[in-house]
C-alpha positions in Angstrom: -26.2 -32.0 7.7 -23.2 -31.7 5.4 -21.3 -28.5 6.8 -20.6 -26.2 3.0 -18.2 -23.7 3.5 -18.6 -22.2 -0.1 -20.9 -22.2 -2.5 -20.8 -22.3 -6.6 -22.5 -19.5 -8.3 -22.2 -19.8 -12.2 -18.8 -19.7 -12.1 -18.6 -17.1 -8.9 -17.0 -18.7 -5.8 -18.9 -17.3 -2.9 -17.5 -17.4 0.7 -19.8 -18.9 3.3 -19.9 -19.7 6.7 -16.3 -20.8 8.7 -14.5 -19.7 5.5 -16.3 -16.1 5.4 -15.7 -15.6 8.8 -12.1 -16.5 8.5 -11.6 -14.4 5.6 -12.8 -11.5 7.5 -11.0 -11.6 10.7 -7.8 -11.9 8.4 -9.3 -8.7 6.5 -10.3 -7.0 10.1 -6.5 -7.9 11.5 -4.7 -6.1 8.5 -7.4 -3.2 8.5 -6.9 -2.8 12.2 -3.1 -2.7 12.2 -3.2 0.1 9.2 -5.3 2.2 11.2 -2.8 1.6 13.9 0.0 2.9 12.1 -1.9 5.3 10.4 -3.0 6.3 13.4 -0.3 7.1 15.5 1.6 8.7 12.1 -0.4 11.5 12.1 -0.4 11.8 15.4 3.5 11.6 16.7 5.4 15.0 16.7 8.4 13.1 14.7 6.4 10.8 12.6 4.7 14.2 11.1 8.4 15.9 10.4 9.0 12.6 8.6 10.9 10.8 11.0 9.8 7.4 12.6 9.8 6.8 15.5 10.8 3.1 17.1 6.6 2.8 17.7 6.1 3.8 14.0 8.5 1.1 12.7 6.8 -1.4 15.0 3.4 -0.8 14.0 5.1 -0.9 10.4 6.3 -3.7 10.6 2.8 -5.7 12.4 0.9 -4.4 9.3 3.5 -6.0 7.2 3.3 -9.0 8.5 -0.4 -9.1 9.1 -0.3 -8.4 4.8 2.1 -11.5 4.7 -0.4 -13.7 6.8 -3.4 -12.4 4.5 -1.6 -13.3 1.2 -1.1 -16.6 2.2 
């Protein structure tokens, strides 16, 4: 059995099987690390008064680069 991982719909490229899992851990890594930072934003005394802290600009920068991998 051939192994598709997408299939042609008119001219509408769905995602199948490896590929659509794939896509969505990549989709589920860059949701998870916004939520991080999110997260902890609105929840550090500093980060609120508009000041990040160290963790802020680490989880900052890990949603950046999780974007980056995405893109690519």
């Amino acid at each position: 059995m051939e192994n598709i991982s997408h299939k042609r719909a008119d001219t509408k490229l769905e995602l199948t099987g490896p590929v659509l899992t794939h896509a969505r851990r990549i989709e589920d890594s860059v949701q998870r690390s916004y939520s991080a930072f999110i997260a902890h934003a609105q929840s550090c005394i500093p980060c609120r008064a508009g000041v990040d802290c160290d963790e802020a600009a680490t989880l900052r920068q890990s949603w950046r680069q999780a974007k980056e991998r995405a893109a690519q």
